[in-house]
LORO-544511 format. One line per field, with one value per residue (C-alpha): x, y, z. Coordinates in steps of 0.02 Angstrom, whole numbers, plus 50000, padded with zeros to 5 digits. Example, Ala and Ser with C-alpha at 12.3 -4.5 7.8 and 13.67 -1.06 7.14 Angstrom:
! LORO-544511
east	[50615|50684]
north	[49775|49947]
up	[50390|50357]
! end
This chain:
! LORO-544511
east	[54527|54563|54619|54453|54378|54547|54476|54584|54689|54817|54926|54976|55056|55025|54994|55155|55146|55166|55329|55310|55132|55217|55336|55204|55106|55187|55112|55163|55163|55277|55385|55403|55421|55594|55629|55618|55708|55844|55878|55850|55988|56102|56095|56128|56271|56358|56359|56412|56546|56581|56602|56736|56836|56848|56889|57030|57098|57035|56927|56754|56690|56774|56629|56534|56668|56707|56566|56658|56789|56730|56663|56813|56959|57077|57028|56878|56963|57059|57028|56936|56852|56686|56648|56692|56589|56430|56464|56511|56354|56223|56304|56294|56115|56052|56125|56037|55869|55888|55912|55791|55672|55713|55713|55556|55475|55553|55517|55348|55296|55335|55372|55504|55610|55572|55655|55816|55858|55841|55920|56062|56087|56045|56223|56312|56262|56293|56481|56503|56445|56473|56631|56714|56695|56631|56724|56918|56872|56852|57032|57002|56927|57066|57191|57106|57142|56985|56979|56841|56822|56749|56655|56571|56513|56449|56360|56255|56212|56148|56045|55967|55943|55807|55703|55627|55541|55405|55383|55372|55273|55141|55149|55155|55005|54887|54935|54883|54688]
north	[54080|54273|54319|54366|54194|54129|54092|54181|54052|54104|53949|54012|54150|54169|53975|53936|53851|54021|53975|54103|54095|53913|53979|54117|53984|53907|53731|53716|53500|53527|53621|53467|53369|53471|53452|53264|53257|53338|53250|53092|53156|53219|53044|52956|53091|53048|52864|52885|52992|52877|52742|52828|52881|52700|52628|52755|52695|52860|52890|52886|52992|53150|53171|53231|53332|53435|53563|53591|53678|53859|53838|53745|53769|53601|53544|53493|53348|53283|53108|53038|53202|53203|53388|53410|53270|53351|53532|53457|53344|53496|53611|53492|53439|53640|53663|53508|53547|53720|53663|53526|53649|53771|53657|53564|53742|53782|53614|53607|53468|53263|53238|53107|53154|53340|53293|53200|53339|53478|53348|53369|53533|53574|53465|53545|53712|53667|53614|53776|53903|53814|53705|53788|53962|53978|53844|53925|54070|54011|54000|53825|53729|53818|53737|53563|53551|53454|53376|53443|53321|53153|53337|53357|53179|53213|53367|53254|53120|53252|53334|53167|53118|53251|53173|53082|53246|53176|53035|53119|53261|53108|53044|53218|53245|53099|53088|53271|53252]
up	[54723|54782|54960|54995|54974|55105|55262|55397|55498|55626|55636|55444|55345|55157|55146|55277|55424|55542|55675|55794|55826|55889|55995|56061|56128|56290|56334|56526|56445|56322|56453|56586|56422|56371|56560|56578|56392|56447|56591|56479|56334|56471|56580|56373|56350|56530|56514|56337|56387|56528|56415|56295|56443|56515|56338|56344|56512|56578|56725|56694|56811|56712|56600|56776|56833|56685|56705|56891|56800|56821|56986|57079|56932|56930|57089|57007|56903|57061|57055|57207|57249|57290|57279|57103|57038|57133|57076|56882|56894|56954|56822|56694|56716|56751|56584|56512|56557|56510|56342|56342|56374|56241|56131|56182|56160|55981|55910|55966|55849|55879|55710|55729|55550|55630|55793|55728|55599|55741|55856|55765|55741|55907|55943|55841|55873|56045|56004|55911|56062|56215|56158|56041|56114|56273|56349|56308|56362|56525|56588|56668|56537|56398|56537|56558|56366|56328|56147|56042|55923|56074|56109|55951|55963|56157|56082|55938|56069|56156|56014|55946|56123|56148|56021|56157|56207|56082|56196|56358|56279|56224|56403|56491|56398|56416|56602|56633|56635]
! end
């Protein structure tokens, strides 16, 4: 068989499956999918986080209050403090649906083997730019002092937390007409 005899189809390139004819195509349903799956991994991520601060005699509420840093510097951590838990908790979940959403849109397939692998390095490529060096170069998180490594694990609960974008992107989609 020649290229001539090939019939012409867009979704490929030379026999691959063709990735950003994927990401070209915006599907408003897979959007509100990444939304509702990032609210969904970020909800896992804060209880989770919760959880390891309480087994550490800690308080659990500074999971919420950590992405207050920038905005209200230490007085964000104060224990008790209402306003810091608000501004931490809108911050963190802005940032959580922003990346549900990218990656909702990048993944594009529900491919559950798909999901977990990307899952994962979503996480950890989240730990790498946001932890690791965005965070210290903010003066008040390089202050707070907070450990990377109950991070990293935050970051992959995260990442294989969005895998539920396949479900929501099955029920976005059946609900929709």
């Amino acid at each position: 068989m020649n290229s001539k005899d090939r019939k012409f189809n867009p979704d490929t390139v030379e026999g691959e499956f063709n990735v950003v004819a994927m990401w070209n195509d915006v599907r408003a349903s897979r959007l509100i999918a990444g939304v509702k799956a990032g609210i969904f991994a970020g909800i896992v991520t804060q209880i989770c986080g919760s959880i390891f601060c309480m087994t550490k005699g800690l308080d659990f509420t500074i999971p919420m209050r950590i992405m207050g840093l920038p905005f209200l510097g230490n007085n964000a951590m104060t224990y008790g403090g209402s306003v810091g838990l608000v501004v931490g908790l809108i911050s963190f979940f802005t940032l959580a649906i922003f990346l549900g959403t990218a990656y909702a849109h990048f993944t594009g397939v529900n491919i559950k083997k798909g999901l977990f692998g990307m899952g994962l390095t979503w996480g950890a490529f989240g730990w790498i730019f946001i932890t690791c060096l965005f965070m210290p170069a903010n003066r008040n998180y390089f202050a707070a002092e907070i450990p990377r490594g109950p991070m990293f694990f935050a970051w992959l609960i995260y990442g294989v937390s969005l895998m539920s974008v396949s479900w929501f992107d099955k029920e976005t989609t059946r609900t929709s007409y």
